[in-house]
PyMOL Python script that loads the backbone (N, CA, C, O; Angstrom):
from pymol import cmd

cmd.read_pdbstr("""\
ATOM      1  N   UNK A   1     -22.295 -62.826  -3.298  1.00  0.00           N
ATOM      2  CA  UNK A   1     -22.233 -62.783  -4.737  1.00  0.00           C
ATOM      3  C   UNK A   1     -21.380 -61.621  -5.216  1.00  0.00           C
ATOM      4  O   UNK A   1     -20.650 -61.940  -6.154  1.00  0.00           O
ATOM      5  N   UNK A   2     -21.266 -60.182  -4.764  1.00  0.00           N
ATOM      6  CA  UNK A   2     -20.218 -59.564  -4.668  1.00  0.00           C
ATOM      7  C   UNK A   2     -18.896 -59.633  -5.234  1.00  0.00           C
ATOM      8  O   UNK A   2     -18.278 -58.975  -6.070  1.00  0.00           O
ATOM      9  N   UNK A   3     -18.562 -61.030  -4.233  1.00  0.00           N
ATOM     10  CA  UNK A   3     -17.305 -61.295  -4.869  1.00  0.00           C
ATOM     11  C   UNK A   3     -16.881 -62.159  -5.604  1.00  0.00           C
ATOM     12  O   UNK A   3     -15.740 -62.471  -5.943  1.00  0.00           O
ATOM     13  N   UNK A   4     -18.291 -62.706  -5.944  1.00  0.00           N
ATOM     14  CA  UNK A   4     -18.003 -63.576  -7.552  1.00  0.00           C
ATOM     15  C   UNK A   4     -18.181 -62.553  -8.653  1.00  0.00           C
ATOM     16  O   UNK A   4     -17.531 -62.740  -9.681  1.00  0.00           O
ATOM     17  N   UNK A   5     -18.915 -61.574  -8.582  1.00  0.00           N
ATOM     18  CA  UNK A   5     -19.050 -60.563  -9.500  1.00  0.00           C
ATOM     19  C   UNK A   5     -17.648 -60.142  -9.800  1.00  0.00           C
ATOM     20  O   UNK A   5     -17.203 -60.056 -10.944  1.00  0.00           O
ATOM     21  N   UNK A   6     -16.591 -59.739  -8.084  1.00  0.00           N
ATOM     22  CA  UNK A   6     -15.690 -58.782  -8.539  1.00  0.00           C
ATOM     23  C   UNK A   6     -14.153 -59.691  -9.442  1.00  0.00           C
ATOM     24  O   UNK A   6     -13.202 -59.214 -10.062  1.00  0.00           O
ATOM     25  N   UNK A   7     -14.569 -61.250  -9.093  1.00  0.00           N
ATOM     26  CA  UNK A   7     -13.334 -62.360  -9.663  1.00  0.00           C
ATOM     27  C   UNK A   7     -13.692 -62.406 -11.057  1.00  0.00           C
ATOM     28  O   UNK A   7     -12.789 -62.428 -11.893  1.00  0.00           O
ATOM     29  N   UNK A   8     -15.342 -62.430 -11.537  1.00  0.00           N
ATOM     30  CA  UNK A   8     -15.628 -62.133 -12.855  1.00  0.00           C
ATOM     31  C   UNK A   8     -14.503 -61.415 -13.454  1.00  0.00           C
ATOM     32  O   UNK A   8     -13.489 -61.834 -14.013  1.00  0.00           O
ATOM     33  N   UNK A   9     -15.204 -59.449 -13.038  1.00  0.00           N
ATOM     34  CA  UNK A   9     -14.434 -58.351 -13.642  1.00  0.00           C
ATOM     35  C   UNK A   9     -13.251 -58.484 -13.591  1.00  0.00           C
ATOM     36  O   UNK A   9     -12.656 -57.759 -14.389  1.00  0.00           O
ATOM     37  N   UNK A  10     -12.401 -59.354 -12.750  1.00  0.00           N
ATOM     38  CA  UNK A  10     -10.700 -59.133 -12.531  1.00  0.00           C
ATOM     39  C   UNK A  10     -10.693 -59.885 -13.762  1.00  0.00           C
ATOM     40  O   UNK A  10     -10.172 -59.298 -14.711  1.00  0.00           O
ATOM     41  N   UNK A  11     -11.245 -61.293 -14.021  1.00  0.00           N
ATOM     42  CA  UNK A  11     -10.657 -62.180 -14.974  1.00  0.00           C
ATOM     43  C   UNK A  11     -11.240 -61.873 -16.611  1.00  0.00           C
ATOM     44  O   UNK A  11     -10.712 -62.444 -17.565  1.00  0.00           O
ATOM     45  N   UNK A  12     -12.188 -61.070 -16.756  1.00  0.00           N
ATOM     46  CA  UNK A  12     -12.838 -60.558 -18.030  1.00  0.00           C
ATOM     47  C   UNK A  12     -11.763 -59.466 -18.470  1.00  0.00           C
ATOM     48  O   UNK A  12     -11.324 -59.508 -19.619  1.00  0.00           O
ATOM     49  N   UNK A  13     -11.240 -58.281 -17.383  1.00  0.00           N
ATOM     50  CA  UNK A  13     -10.200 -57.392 -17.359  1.00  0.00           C
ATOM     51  C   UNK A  13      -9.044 -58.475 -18.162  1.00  0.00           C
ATOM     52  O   UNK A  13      -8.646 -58.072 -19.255  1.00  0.00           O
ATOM     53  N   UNK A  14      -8.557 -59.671 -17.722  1.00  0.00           N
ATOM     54  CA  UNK A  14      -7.286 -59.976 -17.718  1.00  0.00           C
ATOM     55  C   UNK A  14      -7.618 -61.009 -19.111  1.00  0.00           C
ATOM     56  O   UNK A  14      -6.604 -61.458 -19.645  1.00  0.00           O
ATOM     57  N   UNK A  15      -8.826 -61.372 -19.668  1.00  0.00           N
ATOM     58  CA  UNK A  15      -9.128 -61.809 -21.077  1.00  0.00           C
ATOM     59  C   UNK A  15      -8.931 -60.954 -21.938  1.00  0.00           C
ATOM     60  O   UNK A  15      -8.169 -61.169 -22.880  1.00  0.00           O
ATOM     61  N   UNK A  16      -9.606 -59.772 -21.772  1.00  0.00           N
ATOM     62  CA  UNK A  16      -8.721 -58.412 -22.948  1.00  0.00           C
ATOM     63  C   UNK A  16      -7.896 -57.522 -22.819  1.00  0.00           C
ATOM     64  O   UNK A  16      -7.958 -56.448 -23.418  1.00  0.00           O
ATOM     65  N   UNK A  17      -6.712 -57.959 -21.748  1.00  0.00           N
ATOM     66  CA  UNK A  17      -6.075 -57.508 -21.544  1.00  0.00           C
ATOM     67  C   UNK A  17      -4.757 -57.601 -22.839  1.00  0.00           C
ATOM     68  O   UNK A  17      -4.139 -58.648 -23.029  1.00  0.00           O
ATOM     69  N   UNK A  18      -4.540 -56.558 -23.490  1.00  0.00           N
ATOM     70  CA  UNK A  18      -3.774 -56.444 -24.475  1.00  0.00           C
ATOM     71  C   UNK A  18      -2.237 -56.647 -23.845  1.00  0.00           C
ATOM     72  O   UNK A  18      -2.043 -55.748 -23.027  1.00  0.00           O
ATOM     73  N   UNK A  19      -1.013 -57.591 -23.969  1.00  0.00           N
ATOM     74  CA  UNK A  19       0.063 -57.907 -23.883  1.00  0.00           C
ATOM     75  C   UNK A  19       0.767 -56.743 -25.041  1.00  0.00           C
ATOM     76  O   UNK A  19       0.441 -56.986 -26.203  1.00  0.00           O
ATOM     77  N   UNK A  20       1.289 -56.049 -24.933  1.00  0.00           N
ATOM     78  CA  UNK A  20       1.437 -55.209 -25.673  1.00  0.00           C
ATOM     79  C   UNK A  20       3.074 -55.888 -26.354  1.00  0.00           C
ATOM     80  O   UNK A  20       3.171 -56.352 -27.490  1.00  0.00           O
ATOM     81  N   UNK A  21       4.404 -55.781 -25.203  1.00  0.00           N
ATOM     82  CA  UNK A  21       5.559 -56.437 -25.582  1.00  0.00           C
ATOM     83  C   UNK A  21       5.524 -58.185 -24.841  1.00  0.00           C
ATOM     84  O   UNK A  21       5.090 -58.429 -23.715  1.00  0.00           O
ATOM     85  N   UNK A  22       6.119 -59.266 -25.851  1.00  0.00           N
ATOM     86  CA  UNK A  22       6.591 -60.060 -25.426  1.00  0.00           C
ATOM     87  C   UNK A  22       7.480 -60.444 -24.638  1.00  0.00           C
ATOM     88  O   UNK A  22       7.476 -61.322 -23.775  1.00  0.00           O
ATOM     89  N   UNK A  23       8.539 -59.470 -25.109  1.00  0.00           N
ATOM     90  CA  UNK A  23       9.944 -59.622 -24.133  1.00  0.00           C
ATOM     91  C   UNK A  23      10.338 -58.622 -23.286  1.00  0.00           C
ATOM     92  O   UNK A  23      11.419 -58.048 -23.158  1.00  0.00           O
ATOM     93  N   UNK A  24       8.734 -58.447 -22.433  1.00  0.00           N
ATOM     94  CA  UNK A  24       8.665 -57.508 -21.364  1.00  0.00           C
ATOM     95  C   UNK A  24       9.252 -58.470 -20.179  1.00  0.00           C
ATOM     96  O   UNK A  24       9.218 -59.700 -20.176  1.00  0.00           O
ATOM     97  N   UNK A  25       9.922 -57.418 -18.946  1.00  0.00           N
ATOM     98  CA  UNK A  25      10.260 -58.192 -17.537  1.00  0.00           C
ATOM     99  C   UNK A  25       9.294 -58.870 -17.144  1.00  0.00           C
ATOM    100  O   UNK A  25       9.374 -60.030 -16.739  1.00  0.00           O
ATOM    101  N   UNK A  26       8.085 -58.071 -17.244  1.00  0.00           N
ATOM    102  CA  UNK A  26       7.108 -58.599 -16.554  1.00  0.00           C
ATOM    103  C   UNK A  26       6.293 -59.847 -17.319  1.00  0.00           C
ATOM    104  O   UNK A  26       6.121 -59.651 -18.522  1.00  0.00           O
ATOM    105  N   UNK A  27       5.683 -61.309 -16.692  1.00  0.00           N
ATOM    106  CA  UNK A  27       5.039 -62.210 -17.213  1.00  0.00           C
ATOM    107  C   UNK A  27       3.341 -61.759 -17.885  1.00  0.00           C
ATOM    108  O   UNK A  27       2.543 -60.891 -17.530  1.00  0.00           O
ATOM    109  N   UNK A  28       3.304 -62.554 -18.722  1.00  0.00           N
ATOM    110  CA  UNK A  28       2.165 -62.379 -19.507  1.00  0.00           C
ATOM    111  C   UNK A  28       0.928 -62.054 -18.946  1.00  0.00           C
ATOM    112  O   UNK A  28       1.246 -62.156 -17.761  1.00  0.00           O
ATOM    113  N   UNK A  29      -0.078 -61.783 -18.934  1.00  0.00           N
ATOM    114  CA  UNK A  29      -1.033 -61.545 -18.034  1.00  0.00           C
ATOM    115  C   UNK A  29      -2.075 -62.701 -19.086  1.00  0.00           C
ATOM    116  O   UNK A  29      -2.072 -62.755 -20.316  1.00  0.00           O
ATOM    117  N   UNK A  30      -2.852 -63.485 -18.178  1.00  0.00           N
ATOM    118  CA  UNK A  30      -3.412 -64.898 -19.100  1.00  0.00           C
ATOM    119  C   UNK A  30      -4.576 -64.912 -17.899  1.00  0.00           C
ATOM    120  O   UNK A  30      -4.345 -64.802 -16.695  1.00  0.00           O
ATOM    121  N   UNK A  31      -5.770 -65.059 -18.475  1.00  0.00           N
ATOM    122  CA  UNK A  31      -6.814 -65.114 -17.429  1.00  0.00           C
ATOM    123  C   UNK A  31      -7.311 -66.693 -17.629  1.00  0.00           C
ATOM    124  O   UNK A  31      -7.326 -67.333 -18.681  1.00  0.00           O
ATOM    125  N   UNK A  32      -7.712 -67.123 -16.302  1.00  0.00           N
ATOM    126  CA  UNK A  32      -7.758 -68.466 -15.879  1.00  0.00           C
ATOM    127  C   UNK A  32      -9.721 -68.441 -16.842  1.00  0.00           C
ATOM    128  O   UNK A  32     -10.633 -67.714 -16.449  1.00  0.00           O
ATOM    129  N   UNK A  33      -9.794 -69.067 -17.614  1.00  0.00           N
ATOM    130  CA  UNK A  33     -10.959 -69.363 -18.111  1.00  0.00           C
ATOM    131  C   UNK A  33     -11.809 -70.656 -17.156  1.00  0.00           C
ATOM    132  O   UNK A  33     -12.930 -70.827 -16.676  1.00  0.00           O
ATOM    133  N   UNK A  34     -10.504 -71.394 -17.239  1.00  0.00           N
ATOM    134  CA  UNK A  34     -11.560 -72.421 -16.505  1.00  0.00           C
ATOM    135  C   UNK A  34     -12.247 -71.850 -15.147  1.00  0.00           C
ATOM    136  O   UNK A  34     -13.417 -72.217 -15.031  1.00  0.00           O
ATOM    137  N   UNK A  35     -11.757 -71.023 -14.092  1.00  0.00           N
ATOM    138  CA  UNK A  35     -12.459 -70.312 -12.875  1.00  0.00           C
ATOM    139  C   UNK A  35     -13.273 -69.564 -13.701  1.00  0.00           C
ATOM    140  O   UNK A  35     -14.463 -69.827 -13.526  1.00  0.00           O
ATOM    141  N   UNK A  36     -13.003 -68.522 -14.741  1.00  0.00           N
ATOM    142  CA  UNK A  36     -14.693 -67.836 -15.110  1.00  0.00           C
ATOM    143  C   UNK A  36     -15.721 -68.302 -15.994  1.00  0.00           C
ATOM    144  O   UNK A  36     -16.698 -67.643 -16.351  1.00  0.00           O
ATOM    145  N   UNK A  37     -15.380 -69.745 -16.401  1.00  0.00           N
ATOM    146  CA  UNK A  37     -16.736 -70.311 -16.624  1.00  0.00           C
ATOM    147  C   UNK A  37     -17.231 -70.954 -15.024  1.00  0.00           C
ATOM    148  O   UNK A  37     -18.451 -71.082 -14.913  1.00  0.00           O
ATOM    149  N   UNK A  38     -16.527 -71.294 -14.002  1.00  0.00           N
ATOM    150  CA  UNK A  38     -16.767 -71.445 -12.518  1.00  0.00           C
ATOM    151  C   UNK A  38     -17.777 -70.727 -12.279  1.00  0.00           C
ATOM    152  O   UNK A  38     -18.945 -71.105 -12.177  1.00  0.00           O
ATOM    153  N   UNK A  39     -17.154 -69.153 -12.137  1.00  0.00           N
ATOM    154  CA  UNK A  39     -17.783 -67.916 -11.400  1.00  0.00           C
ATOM    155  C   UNK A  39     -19.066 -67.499 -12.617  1.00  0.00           C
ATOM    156  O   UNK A  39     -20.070 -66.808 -12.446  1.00  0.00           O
ATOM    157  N   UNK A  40     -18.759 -67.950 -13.414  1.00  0.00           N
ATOM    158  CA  UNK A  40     -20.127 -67.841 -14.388  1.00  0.00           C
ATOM    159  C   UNK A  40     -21.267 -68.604 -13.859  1.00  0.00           C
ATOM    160  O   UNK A  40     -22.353 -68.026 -13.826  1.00  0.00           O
ATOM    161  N   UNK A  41     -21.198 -69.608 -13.512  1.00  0.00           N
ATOM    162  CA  UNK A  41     -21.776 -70.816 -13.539  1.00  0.00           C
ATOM    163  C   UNK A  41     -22.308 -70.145 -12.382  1.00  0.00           C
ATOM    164  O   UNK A  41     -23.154 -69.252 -12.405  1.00  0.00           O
ATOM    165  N   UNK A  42     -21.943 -70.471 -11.719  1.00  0.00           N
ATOM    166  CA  UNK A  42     -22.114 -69.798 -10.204  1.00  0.00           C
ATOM    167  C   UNK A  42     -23.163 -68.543 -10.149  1.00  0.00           C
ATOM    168  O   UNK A  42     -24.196 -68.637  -9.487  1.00  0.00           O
ATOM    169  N   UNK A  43     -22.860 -67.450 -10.830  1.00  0.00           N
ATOM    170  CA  UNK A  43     -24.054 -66.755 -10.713  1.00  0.00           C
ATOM    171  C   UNK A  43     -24.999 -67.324 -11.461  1.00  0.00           C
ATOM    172  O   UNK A  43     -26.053 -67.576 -10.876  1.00  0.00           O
ATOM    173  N   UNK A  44     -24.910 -67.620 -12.689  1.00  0.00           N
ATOM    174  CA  UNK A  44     -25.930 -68.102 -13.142  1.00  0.00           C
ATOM    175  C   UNK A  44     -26.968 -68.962 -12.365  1.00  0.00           C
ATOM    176  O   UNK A  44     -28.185 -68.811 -12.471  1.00  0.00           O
ATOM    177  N   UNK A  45     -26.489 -69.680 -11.747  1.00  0.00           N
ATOM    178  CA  UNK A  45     -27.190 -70.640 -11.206  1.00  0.00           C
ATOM    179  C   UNK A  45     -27.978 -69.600  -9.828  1.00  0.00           C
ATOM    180  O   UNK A  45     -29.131 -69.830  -9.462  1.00  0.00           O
ATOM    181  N   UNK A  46     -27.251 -68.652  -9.301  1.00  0.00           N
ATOM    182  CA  UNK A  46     -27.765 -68.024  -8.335  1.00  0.00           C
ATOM    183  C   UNK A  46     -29.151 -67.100  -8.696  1.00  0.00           C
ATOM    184  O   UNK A  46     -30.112 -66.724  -8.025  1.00  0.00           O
ATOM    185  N   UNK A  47     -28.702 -66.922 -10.239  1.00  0.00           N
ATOM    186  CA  UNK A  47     -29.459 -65.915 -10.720  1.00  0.00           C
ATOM    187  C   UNK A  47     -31.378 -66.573 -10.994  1.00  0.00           C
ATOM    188  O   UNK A  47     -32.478 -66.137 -10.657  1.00  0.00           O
ATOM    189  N   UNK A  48     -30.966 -67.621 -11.659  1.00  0.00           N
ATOM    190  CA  UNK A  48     -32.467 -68.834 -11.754  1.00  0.00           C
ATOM    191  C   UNK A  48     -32.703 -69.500 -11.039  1.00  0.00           C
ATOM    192  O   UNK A  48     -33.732 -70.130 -11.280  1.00  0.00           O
ATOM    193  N   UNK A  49     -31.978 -69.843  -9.706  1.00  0.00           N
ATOM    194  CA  UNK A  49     -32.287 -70.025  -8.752  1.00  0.00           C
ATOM    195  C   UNK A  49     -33.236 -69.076  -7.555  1.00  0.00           C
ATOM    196  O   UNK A  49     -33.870 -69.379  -6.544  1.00  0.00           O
ATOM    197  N   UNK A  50     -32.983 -67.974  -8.180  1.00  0.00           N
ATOM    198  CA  UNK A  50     -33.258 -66.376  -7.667  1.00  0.00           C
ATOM    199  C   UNK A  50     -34.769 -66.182  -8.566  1.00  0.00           C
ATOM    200  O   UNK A  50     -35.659 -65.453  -8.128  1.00  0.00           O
ATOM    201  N   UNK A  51     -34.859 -66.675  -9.415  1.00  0.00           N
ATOM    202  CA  UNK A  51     -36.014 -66.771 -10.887  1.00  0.00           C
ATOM    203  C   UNK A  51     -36.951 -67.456 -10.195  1.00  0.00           C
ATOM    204  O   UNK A  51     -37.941 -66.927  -9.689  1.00  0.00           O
ATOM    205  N   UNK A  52     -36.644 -68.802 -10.138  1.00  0.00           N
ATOM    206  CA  UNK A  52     -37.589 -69.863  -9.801  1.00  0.00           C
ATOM    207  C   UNK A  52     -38.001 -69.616  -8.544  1.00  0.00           C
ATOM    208  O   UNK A  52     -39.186 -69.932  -8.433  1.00  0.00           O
ATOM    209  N   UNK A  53     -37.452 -69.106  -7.356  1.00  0.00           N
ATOM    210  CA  UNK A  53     -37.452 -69.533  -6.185  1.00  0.00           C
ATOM    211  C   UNK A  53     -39.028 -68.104  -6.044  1.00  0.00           C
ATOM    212  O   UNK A  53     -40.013 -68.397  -5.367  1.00  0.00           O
ATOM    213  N   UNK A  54     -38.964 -67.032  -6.609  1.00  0.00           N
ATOM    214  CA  UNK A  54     -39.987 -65.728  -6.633  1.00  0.00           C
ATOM    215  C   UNK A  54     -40.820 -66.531  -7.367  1.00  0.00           C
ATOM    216  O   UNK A  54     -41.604 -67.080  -6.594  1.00  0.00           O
ATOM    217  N   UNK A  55     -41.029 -66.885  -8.627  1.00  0.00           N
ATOM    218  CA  UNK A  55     -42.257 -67.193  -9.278  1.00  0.00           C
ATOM    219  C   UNK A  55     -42.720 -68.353  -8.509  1.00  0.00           C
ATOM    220  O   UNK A  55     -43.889 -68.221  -8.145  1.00  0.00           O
ATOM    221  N   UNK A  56     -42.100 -69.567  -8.113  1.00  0.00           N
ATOM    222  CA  UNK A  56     -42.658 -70.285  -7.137  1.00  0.00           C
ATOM    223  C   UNK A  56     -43.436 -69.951  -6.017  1.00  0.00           C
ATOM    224  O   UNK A  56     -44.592 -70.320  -5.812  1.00  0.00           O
ATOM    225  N   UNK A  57     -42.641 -69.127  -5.198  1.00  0.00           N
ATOM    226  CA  UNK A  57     -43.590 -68.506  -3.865  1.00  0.00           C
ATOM    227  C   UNK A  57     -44.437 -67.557  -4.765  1.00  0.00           C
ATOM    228  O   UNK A  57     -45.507 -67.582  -4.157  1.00  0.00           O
ATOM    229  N   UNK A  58     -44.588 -66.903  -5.618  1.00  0.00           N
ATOM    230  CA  UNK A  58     -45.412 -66.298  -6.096  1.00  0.00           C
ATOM    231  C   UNK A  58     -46.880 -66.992  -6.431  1.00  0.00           C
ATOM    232  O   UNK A  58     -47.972 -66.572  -6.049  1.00  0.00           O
ATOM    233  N   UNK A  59     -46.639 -68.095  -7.197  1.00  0.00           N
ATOM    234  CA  UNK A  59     -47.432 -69.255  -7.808  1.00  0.00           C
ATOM    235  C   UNK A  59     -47.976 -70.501  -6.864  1.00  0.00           C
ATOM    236  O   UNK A  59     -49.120 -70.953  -6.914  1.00  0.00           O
ATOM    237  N   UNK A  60     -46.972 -70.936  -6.040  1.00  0.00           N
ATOM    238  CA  UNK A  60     -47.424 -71.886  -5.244  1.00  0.00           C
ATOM    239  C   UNK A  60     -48.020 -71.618  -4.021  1.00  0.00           C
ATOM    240  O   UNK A  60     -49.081 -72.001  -3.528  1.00  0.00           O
ATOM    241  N   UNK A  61     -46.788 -70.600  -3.468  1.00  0.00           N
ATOM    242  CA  UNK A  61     -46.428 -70.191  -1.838  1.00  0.00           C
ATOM    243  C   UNK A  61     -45.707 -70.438  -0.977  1.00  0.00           C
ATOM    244  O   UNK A  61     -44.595 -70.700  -1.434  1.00  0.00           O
ATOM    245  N   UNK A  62     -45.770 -70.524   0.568  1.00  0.00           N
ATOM    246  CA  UNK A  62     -44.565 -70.762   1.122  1.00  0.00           C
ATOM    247  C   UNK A  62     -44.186 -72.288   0.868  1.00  0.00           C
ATOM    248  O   UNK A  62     -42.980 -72.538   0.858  1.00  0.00           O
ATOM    249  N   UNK A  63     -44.998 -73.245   0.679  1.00  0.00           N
ATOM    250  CA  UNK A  63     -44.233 -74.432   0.311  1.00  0.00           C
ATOM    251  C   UNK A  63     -43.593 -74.781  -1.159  1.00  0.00           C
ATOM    252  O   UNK A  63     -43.396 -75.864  -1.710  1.00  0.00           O
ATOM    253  N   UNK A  64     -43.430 -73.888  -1.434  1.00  0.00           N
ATOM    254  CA  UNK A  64     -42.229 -73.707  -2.279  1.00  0.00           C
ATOM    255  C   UNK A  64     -41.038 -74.057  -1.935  1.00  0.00           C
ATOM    256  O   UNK A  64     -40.297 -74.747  -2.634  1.00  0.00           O
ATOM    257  N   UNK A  65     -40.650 -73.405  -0.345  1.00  0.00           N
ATOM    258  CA  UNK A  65     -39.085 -73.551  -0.063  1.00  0.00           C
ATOM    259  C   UNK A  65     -39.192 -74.279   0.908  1.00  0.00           C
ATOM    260  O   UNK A  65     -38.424 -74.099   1.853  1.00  0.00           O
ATOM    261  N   UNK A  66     -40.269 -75.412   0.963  1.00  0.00           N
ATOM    262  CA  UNK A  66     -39.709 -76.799   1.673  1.00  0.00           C
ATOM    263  C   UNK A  66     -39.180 -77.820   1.674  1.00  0.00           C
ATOM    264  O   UNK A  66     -38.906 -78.510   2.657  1.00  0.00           O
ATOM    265  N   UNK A  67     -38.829 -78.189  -0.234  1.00  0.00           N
ATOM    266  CA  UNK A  67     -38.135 -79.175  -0.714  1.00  0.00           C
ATOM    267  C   UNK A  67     -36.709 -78.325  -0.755  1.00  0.00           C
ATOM    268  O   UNK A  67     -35.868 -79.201  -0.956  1.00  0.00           O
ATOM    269  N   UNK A  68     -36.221 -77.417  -0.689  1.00  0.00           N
ATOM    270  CA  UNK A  68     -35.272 -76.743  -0.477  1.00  0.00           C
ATOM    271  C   UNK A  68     -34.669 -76.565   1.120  1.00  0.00           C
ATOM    272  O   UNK A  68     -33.493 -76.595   1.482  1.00  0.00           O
ATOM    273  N   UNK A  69     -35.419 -76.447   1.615  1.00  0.00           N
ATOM    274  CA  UNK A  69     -35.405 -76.082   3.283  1.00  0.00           C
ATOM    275  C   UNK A  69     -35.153 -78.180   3.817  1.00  0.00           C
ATOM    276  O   UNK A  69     -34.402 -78.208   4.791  1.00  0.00           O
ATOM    277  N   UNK A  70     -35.377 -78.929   3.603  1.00  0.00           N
ATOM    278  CA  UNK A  70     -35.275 -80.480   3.749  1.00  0.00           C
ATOM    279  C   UNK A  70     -34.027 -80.715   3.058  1.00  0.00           C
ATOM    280  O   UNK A  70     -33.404 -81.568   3.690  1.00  0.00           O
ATOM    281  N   UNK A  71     -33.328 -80.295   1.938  1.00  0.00           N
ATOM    282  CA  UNK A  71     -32.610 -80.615   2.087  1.00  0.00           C
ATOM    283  C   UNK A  71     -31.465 -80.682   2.660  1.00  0.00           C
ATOM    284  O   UNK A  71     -30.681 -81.597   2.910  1.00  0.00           O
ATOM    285  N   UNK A  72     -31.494 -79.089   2.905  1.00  0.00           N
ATOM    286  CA  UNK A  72     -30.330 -78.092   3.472  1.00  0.00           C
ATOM    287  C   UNK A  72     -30.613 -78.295   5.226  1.00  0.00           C
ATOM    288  O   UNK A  72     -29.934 -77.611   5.991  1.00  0.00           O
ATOM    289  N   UNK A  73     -31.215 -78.861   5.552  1.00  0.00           N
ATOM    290  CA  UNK A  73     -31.405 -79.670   6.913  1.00  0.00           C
ATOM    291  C   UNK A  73     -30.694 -80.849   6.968  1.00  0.00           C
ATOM    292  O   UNK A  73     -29.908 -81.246   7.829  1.00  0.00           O
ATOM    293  N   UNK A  74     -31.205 -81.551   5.556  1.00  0.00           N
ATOM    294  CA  UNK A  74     -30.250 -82.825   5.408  1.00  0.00           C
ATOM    295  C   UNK A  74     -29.132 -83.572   4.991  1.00  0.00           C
ATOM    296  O   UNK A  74     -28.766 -84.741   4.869  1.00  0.00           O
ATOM    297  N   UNK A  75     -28.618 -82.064   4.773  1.00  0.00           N
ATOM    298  CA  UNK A  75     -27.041 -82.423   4.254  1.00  0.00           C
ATOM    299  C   UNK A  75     -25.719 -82.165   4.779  1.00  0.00           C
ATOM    300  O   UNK A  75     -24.661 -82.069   4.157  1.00  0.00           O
ATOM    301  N   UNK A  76     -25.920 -82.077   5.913  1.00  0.00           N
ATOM    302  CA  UNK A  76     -24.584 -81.979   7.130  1.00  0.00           C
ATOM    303  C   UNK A  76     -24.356 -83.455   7.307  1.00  0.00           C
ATOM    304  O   UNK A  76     -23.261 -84.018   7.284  1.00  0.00           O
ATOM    305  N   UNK A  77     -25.866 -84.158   7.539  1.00  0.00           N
ATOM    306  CA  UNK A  77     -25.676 -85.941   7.681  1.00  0.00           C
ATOM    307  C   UNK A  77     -24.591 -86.432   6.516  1.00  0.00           C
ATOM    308  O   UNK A  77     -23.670 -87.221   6.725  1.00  0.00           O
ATOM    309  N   UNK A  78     -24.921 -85.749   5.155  1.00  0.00           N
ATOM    310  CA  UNK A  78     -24.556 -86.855   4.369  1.00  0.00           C
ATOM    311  C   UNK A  78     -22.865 -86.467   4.202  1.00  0.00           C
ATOM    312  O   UNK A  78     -22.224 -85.427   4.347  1.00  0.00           O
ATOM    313  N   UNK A  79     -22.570 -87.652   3.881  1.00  0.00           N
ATOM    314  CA  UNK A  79     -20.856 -87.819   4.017  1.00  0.00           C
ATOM    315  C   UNK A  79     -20.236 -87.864   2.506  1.00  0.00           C
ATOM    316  O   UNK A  79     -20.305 -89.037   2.138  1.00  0.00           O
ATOM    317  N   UNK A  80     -20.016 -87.554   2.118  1.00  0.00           N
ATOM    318  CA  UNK A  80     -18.821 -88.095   0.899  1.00  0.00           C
ATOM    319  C   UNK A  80     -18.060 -89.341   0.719  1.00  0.00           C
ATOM    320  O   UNK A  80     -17.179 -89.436   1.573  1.00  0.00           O
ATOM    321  N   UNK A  81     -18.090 -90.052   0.127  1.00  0.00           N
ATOM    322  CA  UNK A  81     -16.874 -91.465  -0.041  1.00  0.00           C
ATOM    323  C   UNK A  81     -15.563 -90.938  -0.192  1.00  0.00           C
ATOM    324  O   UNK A  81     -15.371 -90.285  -1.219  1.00  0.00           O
ATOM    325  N   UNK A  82     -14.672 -91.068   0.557  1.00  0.00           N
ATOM    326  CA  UNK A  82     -13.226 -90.713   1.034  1.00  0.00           C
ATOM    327  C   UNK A  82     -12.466 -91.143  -0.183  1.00  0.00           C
ATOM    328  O   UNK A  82     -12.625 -92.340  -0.421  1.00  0.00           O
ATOM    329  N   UNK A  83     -11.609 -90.447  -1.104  1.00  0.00           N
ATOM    330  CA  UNK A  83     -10.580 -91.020  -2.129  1.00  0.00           C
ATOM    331  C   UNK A  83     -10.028 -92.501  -1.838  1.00  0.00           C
ATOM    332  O   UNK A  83      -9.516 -93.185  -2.724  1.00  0.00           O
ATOM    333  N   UNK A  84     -10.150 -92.842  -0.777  1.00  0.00           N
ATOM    334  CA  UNK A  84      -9.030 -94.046  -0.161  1.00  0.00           C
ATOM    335  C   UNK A  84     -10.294 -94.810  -0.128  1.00  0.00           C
ATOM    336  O   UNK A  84      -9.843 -95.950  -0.021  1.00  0.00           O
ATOM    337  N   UNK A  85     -11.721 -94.949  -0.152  1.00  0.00           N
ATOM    338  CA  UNK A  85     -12.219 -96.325   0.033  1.00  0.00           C
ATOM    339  C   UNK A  85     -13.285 -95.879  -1.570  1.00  0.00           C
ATOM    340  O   UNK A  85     -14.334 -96.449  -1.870  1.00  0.00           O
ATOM    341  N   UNK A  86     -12.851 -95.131  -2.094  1.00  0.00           N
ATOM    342  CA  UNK A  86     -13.465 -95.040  -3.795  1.00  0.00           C
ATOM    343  C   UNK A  86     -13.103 -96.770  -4.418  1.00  0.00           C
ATOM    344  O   UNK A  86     -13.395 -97.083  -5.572  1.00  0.00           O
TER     345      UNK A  86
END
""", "prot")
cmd.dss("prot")
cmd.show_as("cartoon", "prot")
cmd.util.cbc("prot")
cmd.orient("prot")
């Protein structure tokens, strides 16, 4: 998570990043929004995933992380439908 944190700060840096001249040598500096709602998403999801997963074992116990633990057992099997037979 580290280094979704640190692609955050590069691309939050490069959202207020003030362009000062236009008809500088150098190209505009333009931060990719669509990757930091990505890397947003991404922690977020790590973060309530991180929420649920404590108050669960807190509340339930260890079978909490067995519908989690079944899947992640069972998903090397599963395959994807190939672009070419979509």
């Amino acid at each position: 998570m580290t280094g979704v944190v640190t692609d955050i700060g590069i691309e939050l840096g490069k959202l207020f990043y003030w362009n000062r001249t236009a008809g500088s040598s150098y190209g505009r500096v333009l931060a990719d929004r669509a990757k930091l709602r990505l890397l947003g998403s991404l922690l977020g999801a790590f973060f309530i995933g991180g929420v649920i997963g404590a108050l669960g074992f807190n509340h339930i116990g260890f079978v909490t992380t067995v519908p989690l633990a079944t899947l992640l057992l069972l998903l090397p099997g599963w395959q994807m439908p190939s672009p070419d037979n979509a």
